[in-house]
Structure formats: structure tokens, C-alpha cells
C-alpha positions as CSV (number, residue, x, y, z in Angstrom):
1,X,-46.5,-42.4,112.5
2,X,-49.5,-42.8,109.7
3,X,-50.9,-39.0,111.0
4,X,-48.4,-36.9,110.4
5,X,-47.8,-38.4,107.1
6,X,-51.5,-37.9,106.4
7,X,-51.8,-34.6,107.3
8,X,-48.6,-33.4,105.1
9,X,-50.1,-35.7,102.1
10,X,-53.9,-33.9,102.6
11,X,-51.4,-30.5,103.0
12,X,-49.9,-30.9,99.8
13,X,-52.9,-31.8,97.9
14,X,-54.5,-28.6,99.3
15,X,-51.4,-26.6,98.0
16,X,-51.4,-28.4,95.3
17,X,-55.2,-27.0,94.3
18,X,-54.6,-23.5,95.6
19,X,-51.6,-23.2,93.1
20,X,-54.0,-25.1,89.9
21,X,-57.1,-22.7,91.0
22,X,-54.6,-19.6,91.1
23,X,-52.8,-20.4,88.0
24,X,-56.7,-21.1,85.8
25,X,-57.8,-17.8,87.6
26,X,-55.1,-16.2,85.8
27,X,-55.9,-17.7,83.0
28,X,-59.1,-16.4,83.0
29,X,-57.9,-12.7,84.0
30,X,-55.2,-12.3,81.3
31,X,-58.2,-13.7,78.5
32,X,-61.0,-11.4,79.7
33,X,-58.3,-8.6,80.2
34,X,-57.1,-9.5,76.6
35,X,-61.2,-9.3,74.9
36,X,-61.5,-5.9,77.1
37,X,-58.2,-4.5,75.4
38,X,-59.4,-5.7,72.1
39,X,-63.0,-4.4,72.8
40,X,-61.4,-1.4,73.9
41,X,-59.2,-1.0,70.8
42,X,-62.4,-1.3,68.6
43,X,-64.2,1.1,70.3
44,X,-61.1,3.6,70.1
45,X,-61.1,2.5,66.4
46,X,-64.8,3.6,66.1
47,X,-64.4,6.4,67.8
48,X,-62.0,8.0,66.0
49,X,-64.0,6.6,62.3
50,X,-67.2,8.7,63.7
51,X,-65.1,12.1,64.9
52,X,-63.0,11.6,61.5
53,X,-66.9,12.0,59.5
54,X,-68.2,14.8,62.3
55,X,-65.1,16.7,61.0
56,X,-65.9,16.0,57.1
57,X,-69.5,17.0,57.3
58,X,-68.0,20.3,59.7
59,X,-66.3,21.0,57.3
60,X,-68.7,20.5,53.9
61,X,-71.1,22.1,56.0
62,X,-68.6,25.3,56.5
63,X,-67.9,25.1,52.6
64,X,-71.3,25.6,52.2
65,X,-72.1,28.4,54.5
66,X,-69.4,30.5,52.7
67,X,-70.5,29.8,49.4
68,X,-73.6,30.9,50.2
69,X,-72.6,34.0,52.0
70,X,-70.8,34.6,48.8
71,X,-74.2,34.0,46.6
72,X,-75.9,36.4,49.5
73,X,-73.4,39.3,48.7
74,X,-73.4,38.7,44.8
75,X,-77.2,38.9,44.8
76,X,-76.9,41.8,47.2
77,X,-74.3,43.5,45.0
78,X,-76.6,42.9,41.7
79,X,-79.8,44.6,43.0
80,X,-77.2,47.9,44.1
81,X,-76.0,47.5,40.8
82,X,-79.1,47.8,38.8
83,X,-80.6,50.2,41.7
84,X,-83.7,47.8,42.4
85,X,-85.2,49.5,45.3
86,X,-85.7,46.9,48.5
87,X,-89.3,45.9,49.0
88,X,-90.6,48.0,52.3
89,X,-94.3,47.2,54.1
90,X,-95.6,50.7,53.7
91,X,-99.0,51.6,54.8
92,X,-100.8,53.1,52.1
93,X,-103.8,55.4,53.6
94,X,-106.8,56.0,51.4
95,X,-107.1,59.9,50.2
């Protein structure tokens, strides 16, 4: 009667291991799924910190161009006002 007895004990030992190495494997799973969520979260975190400054400097950088298109037309508008004629490349020919 000692193998069937045996063979249940060496069964439930073996169960006994599958359930153990199934329960630390999901140990391991749910922390390396937790560090990628948190690595994850960072990197949205980032992400949004660096598109937050491209929009800033967009922005200054718009600012700027219309201040100086402003400066552009003022200067523009000055040299009409005082009727400073434009510099042209003309060809003078020798008489």
C-alpha cells in the first residue's frame, strides 16, 4: 500500500511547488509591471515638462517675430516719411 501513498505525497509536493513558483512569478510580474507604470508615469511627466517649454519658447519666439515686423514697418514708414530715396545698384557709364 506504501506506492500509492508515495505517489500522492510526491503529487502534492509537486502541486505544492507549481502553486509557490506561480504565486513568486506573480510577484515578480505585478513589481516589474508596477516600475514600468512608474517609469511610464515619469516619462509622461517629462514629456509633457519638455512640450510645456517647446510651447513657451513658440511662443517668445512668435512675440518676437511680431515686434520685429512692427520695428520693420516703423523704420519703413520713417524713411516714406522723411522721403529718403531707397538705395538702387545703378550702373553709372563713364561720358
Amino acid at each position: 500500500m506504501r506506492g500509492p501513498l508515495i505517489n500522492l505525497r510526491e503529487i502534492y509536493r509537486i502541486t505544492n511547488e507549481i502553486v509557490f513558483e506561480t504565486q513568486m512569478s506573480n510577484i515578480r510580474f505585478t513589481k516589474e509591471f508596477h516600475q514600468l507604470t512608474n517609469e511610464f508615469h515619469r516619462f509622461t511627466k517629462e514629456f509633457h515638462r519638455i512640450t510645456k517649454e517647446i510651447y513657451q519658447i513658440t511662443k517668445e519666439f512668435h512675440q518676437n517675430t511680431k515686434e520685429i515686423h512692427q520695428i520693420t514697418n516703423e523704420i519703413h514708414q520713417s524713411t516714406n516719411d522723411f522721403n529718403i530715396p531707397m538705395m538702387t545698384s545703378q550702373k553709372t557709364t563713364p561720358a
